[in-house]
PDB file as gemmi writes it, atoms N, CA and C in Angstrom:
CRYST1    1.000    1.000    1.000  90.00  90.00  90.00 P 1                      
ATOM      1  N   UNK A   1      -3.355 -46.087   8.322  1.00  0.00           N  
ATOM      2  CA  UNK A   1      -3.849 -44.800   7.943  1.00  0.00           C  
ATOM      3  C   UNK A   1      -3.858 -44.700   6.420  1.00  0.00           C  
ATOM      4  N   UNK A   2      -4.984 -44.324   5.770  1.00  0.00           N  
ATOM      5  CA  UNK A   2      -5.102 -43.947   4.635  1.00  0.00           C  
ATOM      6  C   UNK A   2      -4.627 -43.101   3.788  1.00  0.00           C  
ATOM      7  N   UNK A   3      -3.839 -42.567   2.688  1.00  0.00           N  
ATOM      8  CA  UNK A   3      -3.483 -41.546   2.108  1.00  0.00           C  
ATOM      9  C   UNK A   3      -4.193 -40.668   1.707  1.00  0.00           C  
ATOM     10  N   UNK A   4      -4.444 -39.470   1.979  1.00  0.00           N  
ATOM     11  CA  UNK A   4      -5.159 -38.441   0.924  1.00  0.00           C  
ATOM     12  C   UNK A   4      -4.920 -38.545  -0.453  1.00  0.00           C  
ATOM     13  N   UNK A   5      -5.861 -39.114  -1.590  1.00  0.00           N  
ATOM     14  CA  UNK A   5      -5.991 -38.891  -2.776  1.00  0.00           C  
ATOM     15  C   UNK A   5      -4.920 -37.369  -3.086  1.00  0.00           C  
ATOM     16  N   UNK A   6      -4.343 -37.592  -4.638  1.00  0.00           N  
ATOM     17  CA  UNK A   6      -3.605 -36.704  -4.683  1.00  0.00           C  
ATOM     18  C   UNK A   6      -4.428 -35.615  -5.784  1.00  0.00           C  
ATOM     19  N   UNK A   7      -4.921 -34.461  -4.545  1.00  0.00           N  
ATOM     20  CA  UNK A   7      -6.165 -33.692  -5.211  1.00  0.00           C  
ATOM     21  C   UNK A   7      -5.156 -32.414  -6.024  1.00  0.00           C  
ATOM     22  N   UNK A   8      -5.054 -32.346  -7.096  1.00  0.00           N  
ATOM     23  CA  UNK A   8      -4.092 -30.999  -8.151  1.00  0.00           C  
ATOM     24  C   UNK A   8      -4.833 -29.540  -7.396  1.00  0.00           C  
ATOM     25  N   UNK A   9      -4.131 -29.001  -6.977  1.00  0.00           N  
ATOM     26  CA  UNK A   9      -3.598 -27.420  -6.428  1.00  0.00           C  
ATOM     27  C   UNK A   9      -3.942 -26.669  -7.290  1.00  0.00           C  
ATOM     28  N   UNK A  10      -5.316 -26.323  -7.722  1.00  0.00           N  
ATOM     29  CA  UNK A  10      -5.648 -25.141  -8.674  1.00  0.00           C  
ATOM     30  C   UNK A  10      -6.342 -24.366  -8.637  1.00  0.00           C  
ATOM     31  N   UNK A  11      -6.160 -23.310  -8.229  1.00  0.00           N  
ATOM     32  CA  UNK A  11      -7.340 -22.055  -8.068  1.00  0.00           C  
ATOM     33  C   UNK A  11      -8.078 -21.815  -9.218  1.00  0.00           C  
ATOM     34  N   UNK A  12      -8.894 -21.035  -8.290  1.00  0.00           N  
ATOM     35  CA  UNK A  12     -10.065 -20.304  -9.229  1.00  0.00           C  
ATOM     36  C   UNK A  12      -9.398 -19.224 -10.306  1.00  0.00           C  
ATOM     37  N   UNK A  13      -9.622 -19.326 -11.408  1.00  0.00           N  
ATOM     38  CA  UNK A  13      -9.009 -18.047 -11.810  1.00  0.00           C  
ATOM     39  C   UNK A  13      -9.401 -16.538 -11.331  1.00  0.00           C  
ATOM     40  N   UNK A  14     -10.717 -16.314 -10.935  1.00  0.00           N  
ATOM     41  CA  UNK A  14     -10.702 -14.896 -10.163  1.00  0.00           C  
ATOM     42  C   UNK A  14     -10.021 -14.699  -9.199  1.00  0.00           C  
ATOM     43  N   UNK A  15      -9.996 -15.463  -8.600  1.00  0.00           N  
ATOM     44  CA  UNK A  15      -8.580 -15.639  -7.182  1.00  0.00           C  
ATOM     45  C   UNK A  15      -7.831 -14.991  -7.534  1.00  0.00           C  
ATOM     46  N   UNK A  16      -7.025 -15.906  -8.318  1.00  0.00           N  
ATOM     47  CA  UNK A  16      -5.663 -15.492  -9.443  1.00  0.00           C  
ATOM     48  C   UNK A  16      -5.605 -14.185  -9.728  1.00  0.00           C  
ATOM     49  N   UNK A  17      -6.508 -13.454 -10.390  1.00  0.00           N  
ATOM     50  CA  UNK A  17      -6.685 -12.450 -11.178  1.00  0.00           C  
ATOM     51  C   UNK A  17      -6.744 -11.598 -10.047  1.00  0.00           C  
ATOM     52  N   UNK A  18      -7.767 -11.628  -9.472  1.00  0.00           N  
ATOM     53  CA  UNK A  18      -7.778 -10.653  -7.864  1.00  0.00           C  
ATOM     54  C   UNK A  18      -6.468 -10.479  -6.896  1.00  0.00           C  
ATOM     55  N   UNK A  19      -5.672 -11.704  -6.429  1.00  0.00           N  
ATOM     56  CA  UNK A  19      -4.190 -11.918  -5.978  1.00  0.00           C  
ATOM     57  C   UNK A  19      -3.305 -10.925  -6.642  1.00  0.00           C  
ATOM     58  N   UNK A  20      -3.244 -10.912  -8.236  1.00  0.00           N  
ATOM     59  CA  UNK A  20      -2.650 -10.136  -8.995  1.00  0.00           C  
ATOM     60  C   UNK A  20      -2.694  -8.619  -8.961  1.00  0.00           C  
ATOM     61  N   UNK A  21      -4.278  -8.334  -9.323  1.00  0.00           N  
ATOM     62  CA  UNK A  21      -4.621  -7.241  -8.828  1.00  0.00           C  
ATOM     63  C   UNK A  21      -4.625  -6.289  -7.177  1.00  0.00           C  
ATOM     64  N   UNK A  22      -4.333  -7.111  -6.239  1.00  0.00           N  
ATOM     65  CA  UNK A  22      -3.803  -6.494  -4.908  1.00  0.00           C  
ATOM     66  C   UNK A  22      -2.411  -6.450  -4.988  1.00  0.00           C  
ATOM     67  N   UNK A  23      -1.848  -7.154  -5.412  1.00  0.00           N  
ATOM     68  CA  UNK A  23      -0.166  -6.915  -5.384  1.00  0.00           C  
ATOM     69  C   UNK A  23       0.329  -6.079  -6.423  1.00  0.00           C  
ATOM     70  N   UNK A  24      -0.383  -5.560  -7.576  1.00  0.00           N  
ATOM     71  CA  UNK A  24      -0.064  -4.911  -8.354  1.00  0.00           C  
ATOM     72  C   UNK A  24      -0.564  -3.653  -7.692  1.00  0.00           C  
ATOM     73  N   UNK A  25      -1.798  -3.270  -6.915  1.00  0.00           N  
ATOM     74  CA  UNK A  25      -2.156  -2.202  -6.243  1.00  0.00           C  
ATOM     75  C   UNK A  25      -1.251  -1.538  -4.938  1.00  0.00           C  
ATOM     76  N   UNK A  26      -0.728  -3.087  -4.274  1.00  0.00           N  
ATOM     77  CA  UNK A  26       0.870  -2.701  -3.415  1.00  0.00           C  
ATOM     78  C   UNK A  26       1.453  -2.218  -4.012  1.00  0.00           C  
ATOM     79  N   UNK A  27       2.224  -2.400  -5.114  1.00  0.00           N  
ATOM     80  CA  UNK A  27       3.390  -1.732  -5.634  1.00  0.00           C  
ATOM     81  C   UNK A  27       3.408  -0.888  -6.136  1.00  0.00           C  
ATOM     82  N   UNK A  28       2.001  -0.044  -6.799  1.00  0.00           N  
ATOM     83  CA  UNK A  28       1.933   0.970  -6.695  1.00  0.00           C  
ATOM     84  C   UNK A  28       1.798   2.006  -5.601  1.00  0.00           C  
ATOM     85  N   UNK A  29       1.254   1.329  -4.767  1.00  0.00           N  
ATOM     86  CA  UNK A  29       1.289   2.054  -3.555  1.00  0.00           C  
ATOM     87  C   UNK A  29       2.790   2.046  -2.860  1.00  0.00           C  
ATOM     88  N   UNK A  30       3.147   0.915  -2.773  1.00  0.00           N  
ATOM     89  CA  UNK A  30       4.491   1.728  -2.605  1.00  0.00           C  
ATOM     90  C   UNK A  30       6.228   2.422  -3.205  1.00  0.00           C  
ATOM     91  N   UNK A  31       5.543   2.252  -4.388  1.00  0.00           N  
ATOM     92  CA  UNK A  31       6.645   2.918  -5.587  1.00  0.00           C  
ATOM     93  C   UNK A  31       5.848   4.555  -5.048  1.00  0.00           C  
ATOM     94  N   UNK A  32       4.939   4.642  -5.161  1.00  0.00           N  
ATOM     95  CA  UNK A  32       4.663   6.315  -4.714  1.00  0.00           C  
ATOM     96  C   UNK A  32       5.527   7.272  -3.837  1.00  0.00           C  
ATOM     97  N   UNK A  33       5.361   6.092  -2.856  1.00  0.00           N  
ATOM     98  CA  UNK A  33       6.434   6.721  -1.432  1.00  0.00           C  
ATOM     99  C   UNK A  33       7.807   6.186  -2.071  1.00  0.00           C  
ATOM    100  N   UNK A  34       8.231   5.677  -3.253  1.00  0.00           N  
ATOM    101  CA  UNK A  34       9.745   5.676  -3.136  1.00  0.00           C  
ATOM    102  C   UNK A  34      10.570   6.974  -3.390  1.00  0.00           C  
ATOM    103  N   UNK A  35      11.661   6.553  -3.155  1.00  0.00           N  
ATOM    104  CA  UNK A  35      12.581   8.086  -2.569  1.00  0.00           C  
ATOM    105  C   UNK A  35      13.419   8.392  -4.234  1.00  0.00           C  
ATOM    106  N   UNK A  36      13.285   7.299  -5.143  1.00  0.00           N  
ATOM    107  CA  UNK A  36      14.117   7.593  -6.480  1.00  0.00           C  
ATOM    108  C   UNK A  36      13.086   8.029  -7.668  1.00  0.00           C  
ATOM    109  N   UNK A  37      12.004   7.739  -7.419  1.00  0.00           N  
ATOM    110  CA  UNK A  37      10.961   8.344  -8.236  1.00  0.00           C  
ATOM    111  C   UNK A  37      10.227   7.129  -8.422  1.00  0.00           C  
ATOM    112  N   UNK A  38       8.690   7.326  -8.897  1.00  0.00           N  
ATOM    113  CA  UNK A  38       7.791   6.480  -8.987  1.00  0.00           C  
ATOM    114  C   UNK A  38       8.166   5.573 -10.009  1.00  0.00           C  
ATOM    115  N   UNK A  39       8.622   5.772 -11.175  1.00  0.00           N  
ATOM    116  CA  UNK A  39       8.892   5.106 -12.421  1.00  0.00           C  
ATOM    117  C   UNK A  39       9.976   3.926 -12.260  1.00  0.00           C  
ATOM    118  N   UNK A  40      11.207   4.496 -11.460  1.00  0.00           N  
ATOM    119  CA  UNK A  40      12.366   3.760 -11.313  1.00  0.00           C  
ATOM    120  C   UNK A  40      11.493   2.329  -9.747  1.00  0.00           C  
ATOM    121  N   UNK A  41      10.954   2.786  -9.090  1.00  0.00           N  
ATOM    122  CA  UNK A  41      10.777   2.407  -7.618  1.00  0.00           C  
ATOM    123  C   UNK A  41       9.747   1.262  -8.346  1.00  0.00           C  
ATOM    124  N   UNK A  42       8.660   1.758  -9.168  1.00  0.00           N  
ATOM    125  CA  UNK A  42       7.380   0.769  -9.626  1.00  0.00           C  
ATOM    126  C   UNK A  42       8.572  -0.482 -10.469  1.00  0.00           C  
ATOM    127  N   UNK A  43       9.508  -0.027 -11.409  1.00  0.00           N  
ATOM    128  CA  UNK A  43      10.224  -1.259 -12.037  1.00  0.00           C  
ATOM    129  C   UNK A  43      10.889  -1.635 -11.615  1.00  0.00           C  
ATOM    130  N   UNK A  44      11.947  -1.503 -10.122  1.00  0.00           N  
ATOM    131  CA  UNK A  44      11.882  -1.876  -9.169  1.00  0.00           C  
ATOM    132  C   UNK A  44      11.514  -3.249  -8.576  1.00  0.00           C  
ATOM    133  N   UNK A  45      10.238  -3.167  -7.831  1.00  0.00           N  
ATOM    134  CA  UNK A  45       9.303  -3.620  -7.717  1.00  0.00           C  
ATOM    135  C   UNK A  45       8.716  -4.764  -7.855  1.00  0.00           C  
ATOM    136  N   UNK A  46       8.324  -4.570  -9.676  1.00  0.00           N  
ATOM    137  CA  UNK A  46       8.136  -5.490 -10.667  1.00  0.00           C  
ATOM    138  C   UNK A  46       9.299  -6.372 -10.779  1.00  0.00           C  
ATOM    139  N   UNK A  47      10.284  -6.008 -11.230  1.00  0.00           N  
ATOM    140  CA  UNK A  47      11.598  -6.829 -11.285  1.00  0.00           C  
ATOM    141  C   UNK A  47      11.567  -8.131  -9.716  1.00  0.00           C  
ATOM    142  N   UNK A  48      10.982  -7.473  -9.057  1.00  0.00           N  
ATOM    143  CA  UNK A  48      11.247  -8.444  -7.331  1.00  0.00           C  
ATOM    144  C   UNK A  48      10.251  -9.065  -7.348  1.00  0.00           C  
ATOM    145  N   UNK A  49       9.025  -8.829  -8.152  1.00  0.00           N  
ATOM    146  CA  UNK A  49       7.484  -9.617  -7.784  1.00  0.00           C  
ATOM    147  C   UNK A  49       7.954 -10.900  -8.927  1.00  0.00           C  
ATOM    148  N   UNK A  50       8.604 -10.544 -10.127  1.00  0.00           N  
ATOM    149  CA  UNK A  50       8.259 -11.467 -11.250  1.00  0.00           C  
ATOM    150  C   UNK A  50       9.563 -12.307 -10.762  1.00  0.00           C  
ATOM    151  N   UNK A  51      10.472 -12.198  -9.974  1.00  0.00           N  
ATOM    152  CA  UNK A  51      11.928 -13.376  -9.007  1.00  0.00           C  
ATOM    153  C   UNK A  51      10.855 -14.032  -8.466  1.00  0.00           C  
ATOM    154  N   UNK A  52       9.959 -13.319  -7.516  1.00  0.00           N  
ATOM    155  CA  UNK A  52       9.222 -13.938  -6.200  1.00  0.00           C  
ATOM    156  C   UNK A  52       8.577 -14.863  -7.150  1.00  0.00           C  
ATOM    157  N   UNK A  53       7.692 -14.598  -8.363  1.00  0.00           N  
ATOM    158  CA  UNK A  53       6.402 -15.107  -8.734  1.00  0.00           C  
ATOM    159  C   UNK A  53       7.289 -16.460  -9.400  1.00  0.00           C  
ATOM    160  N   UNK A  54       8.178 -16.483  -9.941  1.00  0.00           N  
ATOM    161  CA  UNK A  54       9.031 -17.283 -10.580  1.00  0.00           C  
ATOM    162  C   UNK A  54       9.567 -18.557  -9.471  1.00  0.00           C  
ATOM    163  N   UNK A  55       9.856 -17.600  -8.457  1.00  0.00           N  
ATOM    164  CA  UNK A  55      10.277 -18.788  -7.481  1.00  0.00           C  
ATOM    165  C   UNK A  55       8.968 -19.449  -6.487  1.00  0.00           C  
ATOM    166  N   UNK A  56       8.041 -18.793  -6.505  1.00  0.00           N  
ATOM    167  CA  UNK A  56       6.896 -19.608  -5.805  1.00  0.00           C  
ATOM    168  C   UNK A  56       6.245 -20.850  -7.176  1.00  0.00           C  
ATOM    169  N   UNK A  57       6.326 -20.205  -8.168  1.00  0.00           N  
ATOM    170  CA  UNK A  57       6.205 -21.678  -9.025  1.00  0.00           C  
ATOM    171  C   UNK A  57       6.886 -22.466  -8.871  1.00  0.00           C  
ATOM    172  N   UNK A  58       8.216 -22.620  -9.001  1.00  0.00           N  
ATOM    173  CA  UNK A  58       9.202 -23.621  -8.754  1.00  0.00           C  
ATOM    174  C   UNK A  58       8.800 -24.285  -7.060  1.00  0.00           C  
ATOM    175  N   UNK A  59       9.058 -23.370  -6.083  1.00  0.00           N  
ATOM    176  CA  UNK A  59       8.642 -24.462  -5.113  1.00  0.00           C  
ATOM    177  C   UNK A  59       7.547 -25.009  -5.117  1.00  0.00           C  
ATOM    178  N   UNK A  60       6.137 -24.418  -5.629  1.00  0.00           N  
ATOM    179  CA  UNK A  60       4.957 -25.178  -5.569  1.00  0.00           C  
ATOM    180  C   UNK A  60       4.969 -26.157  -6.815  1.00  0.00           C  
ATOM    181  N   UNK A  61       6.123 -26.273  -7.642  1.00  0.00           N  
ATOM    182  CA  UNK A  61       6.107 -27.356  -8.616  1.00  0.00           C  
ATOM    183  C   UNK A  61       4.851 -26.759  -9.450  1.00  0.00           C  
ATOM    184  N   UNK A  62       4.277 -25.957 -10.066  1.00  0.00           N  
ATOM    185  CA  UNK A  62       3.271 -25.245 -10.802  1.00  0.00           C  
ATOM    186  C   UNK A  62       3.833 -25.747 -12.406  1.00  0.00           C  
ATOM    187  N   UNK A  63       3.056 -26.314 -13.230  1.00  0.00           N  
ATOM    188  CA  UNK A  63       2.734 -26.771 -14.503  1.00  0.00           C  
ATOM    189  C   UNK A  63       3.091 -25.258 -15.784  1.00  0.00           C  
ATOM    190  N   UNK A  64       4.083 -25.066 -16.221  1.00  0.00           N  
ATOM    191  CA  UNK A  64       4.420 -23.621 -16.970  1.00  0.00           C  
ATOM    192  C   UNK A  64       3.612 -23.609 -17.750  1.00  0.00           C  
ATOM    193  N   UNK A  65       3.150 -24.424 -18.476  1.00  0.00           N  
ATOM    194  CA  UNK A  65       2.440 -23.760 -19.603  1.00  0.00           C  
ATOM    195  C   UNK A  65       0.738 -24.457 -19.037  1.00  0.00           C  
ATOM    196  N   UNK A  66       0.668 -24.582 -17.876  1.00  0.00           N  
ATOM    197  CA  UNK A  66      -0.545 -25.292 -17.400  1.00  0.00           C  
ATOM    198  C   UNK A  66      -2.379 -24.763 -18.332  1.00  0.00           C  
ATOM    199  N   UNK A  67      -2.998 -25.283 -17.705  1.00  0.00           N  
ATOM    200  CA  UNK A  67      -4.523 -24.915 -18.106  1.00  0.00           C  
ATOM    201  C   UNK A  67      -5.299 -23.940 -17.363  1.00  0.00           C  
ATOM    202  N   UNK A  68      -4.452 -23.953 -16.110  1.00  0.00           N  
ATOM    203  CA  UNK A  68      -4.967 -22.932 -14.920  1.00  0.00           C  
ATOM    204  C   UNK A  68      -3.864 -21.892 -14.714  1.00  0.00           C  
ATOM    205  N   UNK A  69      -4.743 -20.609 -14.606  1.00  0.00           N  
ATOM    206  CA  UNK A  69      -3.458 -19.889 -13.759  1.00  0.00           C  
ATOM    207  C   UNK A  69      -3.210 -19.744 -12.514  1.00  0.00           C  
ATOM    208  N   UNK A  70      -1.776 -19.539 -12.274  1.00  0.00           N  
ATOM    209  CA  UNK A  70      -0.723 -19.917 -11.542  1.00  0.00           C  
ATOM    210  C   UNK A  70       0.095 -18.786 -11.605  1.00  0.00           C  
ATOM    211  N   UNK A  71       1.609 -18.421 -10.671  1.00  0.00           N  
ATOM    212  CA  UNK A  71       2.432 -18.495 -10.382  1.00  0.00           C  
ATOM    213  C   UNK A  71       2.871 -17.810 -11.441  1.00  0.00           C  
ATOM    214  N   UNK A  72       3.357 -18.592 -12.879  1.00  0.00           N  
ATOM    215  CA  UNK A  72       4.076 -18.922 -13.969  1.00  0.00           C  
ATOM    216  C   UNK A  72       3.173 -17.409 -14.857  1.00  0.00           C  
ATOM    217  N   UNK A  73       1.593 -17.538 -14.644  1.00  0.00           N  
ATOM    218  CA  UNK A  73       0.927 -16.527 -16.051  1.00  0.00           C  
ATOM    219  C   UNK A  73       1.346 -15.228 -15.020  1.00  0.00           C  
ATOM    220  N   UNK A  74       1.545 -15.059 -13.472  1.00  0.00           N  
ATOM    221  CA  UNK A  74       1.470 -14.279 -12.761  1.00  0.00           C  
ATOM    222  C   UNK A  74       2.971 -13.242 -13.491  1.00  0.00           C  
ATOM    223  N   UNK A  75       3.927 -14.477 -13.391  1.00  0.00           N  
ATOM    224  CA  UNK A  75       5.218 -14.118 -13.359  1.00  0.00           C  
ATOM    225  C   UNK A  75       5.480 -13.301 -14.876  1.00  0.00           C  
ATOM    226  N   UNK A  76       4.725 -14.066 -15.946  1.00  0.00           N  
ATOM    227  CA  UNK A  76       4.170 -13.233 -17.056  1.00  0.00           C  
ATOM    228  C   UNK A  76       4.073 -12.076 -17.442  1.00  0.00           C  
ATOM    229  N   UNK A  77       3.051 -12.049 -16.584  1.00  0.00           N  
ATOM    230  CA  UNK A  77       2.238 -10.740 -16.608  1.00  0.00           C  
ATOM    231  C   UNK A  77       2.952  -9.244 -16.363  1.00  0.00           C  
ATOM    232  N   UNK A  78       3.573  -9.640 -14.476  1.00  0.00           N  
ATOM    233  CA  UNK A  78       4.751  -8.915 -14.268  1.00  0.00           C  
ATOM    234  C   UNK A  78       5.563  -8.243 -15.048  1.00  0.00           C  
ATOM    235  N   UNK A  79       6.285  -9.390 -15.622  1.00  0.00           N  
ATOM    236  CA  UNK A  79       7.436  -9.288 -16.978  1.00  0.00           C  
ATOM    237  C   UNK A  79       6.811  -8.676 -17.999  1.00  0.00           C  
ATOM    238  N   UNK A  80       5.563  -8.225 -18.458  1.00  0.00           N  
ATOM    239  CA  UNK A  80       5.178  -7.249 -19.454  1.00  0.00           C  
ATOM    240  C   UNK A  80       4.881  -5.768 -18.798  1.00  0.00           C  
ATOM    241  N   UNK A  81       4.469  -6.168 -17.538  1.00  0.00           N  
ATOM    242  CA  UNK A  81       4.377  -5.028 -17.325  1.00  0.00           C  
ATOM    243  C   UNK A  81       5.780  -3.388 -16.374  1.00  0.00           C  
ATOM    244  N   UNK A  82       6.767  -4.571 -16.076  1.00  0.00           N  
ATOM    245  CA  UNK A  82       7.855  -4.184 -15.989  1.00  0.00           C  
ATOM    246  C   UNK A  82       8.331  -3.699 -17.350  1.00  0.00           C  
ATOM    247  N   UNK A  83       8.352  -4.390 -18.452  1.00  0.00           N  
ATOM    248  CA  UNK A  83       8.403  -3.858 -19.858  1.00  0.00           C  
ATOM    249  C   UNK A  83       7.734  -2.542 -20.310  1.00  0.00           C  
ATOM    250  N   UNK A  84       6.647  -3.069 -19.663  1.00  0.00           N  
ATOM    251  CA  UNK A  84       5.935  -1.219 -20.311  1.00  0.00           C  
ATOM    252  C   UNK A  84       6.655  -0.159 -19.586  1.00  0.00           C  
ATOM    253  N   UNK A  85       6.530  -0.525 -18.344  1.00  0.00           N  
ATOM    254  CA  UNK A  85       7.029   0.641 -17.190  1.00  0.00           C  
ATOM    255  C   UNK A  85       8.519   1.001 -17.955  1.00  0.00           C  
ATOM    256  N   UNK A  86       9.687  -0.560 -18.278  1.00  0.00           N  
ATOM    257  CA  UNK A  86      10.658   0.288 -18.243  1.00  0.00           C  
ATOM    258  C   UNK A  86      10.726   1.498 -19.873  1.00  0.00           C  
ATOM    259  N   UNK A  87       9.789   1.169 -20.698  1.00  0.00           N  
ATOM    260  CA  UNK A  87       9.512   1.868 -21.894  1.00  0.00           C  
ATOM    261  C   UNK A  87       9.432   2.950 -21.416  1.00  0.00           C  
ATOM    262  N   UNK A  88       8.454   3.235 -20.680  1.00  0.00           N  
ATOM    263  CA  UNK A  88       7.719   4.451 -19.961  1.00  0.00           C  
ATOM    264  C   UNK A  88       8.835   5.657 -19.816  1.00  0.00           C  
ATOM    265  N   UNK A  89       9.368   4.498 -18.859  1.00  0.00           N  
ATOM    266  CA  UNK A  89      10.901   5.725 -18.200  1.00  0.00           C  
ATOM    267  C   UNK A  89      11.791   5.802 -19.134  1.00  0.00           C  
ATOM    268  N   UNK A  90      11.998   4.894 -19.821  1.00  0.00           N  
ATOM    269  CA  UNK A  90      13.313   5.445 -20.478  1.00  0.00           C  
ATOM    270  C   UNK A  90      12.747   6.919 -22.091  1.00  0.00           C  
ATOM    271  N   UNK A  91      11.370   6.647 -21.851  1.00  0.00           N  
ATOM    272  CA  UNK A  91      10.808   7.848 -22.972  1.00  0.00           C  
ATOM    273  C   UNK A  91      10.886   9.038 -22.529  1.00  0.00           C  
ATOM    274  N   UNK A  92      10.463   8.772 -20.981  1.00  0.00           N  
ATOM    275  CA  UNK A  92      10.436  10.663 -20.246  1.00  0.00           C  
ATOM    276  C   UNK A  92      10.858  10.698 -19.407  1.00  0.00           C  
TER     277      UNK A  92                                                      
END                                                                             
């Protein structure tokens, strides 16, 4: 039996970008319904997506500073935007 050529694991970046954009649309959707307030529940949230996004790079072995995004720009992204949020709350 022959081996499958070892073909590199890289999405499309709209994928990426779209993936991002539904899970960022979850967590707003459900920081809404949280019971401690939207601000605390959304950073929350973020804090658990950018563990998750961090640890699905590591098991998929994903390239950190790669050419494609991944996992790693996901986990990024998160992490700034948990930053803004926690700015947010701690202003008002």
């Amino acid at each position: 039996m022959s081996q499958a050529p070892d073909v590199p694991r890289t999405l499309n970046p709209w994928r990426v970008i779209a993936r991002f954009a539904v899970r960022v649309a979850l967590l707003v959707g459900f920081a809404a319904f949280g019971s401690v307030g939207f601000g605390r529940s959304l950073a929350v949230l973020l804090w658990m997506s950018i563990i998750l996004c961090a640890l699905a790079g590591l098991v998929r072995r994903e390239p950190l500073f790669g050419t494609a995004l991944n996992h790693w720009d996901e986990t990024a992204a998160f992490g700034a935007l948990f930053a803004l949020v926690h700015i947010a709350n701690d202003a008002f």
